[in-house]
Phi, psi and omega in degrees: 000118166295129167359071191302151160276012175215132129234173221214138201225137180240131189220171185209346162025037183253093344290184127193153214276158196287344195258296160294346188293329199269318168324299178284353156297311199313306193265017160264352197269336194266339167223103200267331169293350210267157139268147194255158227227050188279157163272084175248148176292141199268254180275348190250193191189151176291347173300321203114047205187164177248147171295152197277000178237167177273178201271325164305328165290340180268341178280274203346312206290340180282318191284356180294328232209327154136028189259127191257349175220145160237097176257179174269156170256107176317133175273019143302345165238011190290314181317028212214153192300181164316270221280345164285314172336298189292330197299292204296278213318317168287322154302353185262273164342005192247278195313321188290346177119351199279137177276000165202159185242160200233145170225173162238151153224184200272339204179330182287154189235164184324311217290330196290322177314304149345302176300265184329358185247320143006282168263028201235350169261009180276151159342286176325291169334298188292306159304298169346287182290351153288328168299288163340285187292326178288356152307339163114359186294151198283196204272293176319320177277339204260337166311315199259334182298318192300286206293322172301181051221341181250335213188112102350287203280332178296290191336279248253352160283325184286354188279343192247133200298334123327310153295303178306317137010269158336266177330290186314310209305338157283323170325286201315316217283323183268319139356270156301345175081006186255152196325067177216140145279162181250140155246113161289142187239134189280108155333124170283119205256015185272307181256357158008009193277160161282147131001294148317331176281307214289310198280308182276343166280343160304299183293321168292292184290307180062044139283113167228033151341301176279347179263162210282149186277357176263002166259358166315325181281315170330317186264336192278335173305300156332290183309307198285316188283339178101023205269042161274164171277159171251110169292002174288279221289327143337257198342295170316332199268314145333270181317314175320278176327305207281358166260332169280346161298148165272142166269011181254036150243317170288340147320310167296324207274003178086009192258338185232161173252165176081314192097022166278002159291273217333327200275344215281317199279317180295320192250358145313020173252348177309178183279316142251197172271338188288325158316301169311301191301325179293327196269353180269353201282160171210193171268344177258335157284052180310173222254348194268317177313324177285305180278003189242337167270332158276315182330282169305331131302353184269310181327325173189116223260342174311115177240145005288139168317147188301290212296030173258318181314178157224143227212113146253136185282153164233014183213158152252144188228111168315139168222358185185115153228189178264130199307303167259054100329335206295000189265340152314314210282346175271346173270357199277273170323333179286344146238068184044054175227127193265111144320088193263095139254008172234141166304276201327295177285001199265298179310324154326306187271300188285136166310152169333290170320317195281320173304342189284313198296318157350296165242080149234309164307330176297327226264297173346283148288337197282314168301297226279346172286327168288355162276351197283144177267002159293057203321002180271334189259357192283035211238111170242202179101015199295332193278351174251032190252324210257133166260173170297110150316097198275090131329107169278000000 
């Protein structure tokens, strides 16, 4: 494979961490001619939660690491299941030109992924997996019954979020027909942690170990000014809305299925959110699935809900670049995809439909700023104050 001259990365970087830091050395050492080209989820993260730090700081820390442009991936699509996730993120990333999209997974290589998207258009698959979901099986469960029938060792690879990933994000290219390669990058298994872990040993610990060492003073600055999310204080902002919805607006918003508003509504009387959430999970109803669903009531109140929908970004809206770069944001445009470095002017400027997902991000920011745990960093309206970060 030859050098592309754009590639392209969908990310969340909450934080990031050496383990990403070692992917993008790999593919500037393995394409050394190419740019590299990112999406990242902005104040929300696709779990259902705002990120624990804001999203400029987290692009800068990429671009820092060898990422040369960061746009937001709006969050009407960040909220969406995986594979709506992978879909807008690789399609948008398209729309900007870039000709291969880069991952890391935990064990699948291109060829096994192929295979697996492969049979995933087949006749066999699509039954299967219906056979499934009418047994009462989640969306997620009735994918691995379909896919064991072909593959075992596949089903049970696809189980890990990474490899999945993958797999949409080729699902997408073919799908849609668009011009891109996949480069798989093998999960660096030295730094292997979770995310999660990673997020609670910050929060906890104040460990920043795990992260690249010229972002430590940066995270430790954060921290020390209080400038993070306070997820408690989430959870509550949660629990509230889902006791102040009626059920015959969540019944409307396009968010639940099933008859799970009902349950939604009944146990919003629990004593937390987490407690609500435990008492609502099911084998067809994960806990990410749950949390993508408060999230998008606390975000808008719009009935029937934007995030019912299925919602591709058309604009980039900058959040980090490399100075000299800056001649990317002009071949972007050049396919008609509008370059947002100013809010003000981005409202101004943009059709109706780009202005709404626009300020659905303002929204955004705005819930993850009253979450922040410092009441001195709580201030909002910050996207239209913050300008894109520029790396020199």
């Amino acid at each position: 494979m030859t050098d592309p001259a754009m590639i392209g990365i969908v990310a969340e970087w909450n934080p990031f961490h050496n383990g990403h830091a070692g992917m993008i050395h790999t593919i500037k050492h393995t394409y050394p001619h190419s740019s590299i080209v990112a999406v990242m989820s902005g104040s929300f993260v696709q779990r259902g939660e705002p990120a624990l730090f804001d999203k400029w700081s987290r692009a800068s820390w990429a671009c820092r690491h060898g990422v040369d442009v960061v746009f937001e991936l709006p969050v009407l699509s960040v909220l969406q299941s995986a594979d709506r996730f992978a879909e807008a993120g690789a399609r948008l990333l398209a729309s900007f030109g870039c000709r291969a999209i880069a991952f890391s997974t935990e064990s699948l290589n291109k060829k096994e992924l192929e295979e697996a998207v492969s049979f995933s258009r087949s006749d066999e698959y699509h039954s299967t997996f219906k056979a499934s979901l009418k047994t009462g099986h989640s969306y997620a469960q009735a994918s691995y019954d379909a896919m064991e029938k072909h593959s075992p060792s596949l089903a049970r690879e696809l189980t890990k979020p990474n490899n999945l990933l993958g797999y949409r994000y080729l699902e997408t290219i073919l799908s849609y027909g668009l011009k891109m390669d996949i480069i798989v990058c093998h999960r660096d298994m030295k730094h292997n942690i979770s995310a999660s872990l990673i997020r609670k040993n910050i929060l906890l610990h104040h460990d920043t170990t795990d992260l690249p060492c010229d972002e430590y003073a940066e995270v430790m600055g954060l921290l020390d000014e209080g400038n993070y999310t306070d997820y408690k204080r989430y959870e509550d902002a949660c629990h509230l809305i889902a006791r102040l919805y009626s059920l015959h607006k969540l019944s409307s918003s396009g968010l639940f299925k099933e008859g799970l508003e009902n349950k939604w509504f009944r146990e919003s009387q629990c004593n937390t959110y987490s407690e609500m959430l435990d008492s609502i999970k099911s084998k067809r109803y994960l806990y990410s699935r749950l949390r993508r669903i408060g999230a998008c009531l606390l975000l808008t109140n719009e009935i029937p809900s934007p995030f019912a929908e299925r919602n591709f970004p058309f604009y980039a809206r900058l959040l980090a670049m490399k100075k000299e770069k800056s001649s990317l944001l002009k071949g972007i445009k050049q396919n008609d995809i509008p370059v947002i470095t100013s809010i003000a002017r981005g409202l101004k400027s943009l059709p109706a439909p780009l202005v709404k997902q626009l300020e659905m991000d303002i929204s955004a920011s705005d819930i993850r700023a009253c979450c922040i745990d410092s009441e001195k960093k709580r201030s909002g309206r910050e996207d239209f104050y913050h300008s894109p970060v520029i790396i020199s």
